[in-house]
N, C-alpha and C positions, 0 to 999 in steps of 0.2 A: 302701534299701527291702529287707525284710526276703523272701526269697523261699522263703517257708513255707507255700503251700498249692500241691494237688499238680492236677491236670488230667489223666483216659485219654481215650485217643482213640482210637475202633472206628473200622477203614477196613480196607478189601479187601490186601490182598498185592501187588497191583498198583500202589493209590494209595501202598502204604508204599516199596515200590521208588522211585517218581517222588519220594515228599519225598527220600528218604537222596539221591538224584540232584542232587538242586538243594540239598539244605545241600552235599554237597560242594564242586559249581561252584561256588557263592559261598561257600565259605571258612570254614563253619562246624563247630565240631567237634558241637555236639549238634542234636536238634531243636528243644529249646526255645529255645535263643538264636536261635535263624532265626524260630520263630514270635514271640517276644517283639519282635524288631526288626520283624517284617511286620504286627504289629496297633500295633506306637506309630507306625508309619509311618518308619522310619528306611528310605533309599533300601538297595536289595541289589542290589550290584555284583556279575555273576558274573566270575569272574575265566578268560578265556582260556584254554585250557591254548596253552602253548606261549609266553606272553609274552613270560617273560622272554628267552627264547631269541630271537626276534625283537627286542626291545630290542637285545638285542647284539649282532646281524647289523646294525642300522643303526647304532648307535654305531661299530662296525666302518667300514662308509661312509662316517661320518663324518667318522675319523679319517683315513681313505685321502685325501680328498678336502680336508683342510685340510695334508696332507702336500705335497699337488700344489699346493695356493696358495702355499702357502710356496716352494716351487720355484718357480716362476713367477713371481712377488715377485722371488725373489734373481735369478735369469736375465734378467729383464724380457722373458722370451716366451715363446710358448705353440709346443711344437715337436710333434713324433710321440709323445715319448713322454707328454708331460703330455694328450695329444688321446686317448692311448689310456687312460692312466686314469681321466678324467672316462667316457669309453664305458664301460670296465668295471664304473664304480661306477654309472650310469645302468640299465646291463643287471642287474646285483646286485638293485638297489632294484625295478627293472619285475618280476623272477621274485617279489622277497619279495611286494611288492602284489600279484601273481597267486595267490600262494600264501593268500595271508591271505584274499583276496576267496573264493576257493575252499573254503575252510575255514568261514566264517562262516554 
């Protein structure tokens, strides 16, 4: 589809502020593509600030936490130390949830 006809749009300094606000949150670099996707109805995702950053604090946990299975596996038990790092990985995770919910 050919996108050759043009569209202005009078709005206060304020209203313009709030659109550039919300193309950025959701990841768009102009306005038109935000408003094109917001009138065909295509869903807009705003994207987190800080995601990915949080992705890989819990991939982090993850990893910690399949390190201690695996030890635990090979030992066939669960001593102080593998007790301490399922706690530390439990308290990790409860601050990030604290953190997110805080945030949101």
């Amino acid at each position: 589809m050919a996108m050759d006809k043009r569209i202005n749009l009078r709005c206060s300094e304020s209203f313009e502020n709030l659109l550039h606000q919300k193309m950025t949150e959701a990841g768009y670099n102009s306005y038109s593509e935000l408003i094109r996707d917001l009138v065909e109805g295509v869903r807009i995702e705003q994207r987190c600030k800080g995601l990915q950053k949080l992705i890989k604090e819990i991939n982090k946990i993850g990893v910690n936490l399949n390190q201690i299975t695996r030890y635990v596996n090979e030992t066939k038990m669960i001593d102080q130390f593998a007790l301490q790092g399922i706690n530390d990985s439990y308290k990790n995770l409860s601050t990030l949830i604290s953190r997110y919910n805080n945030v949101s």
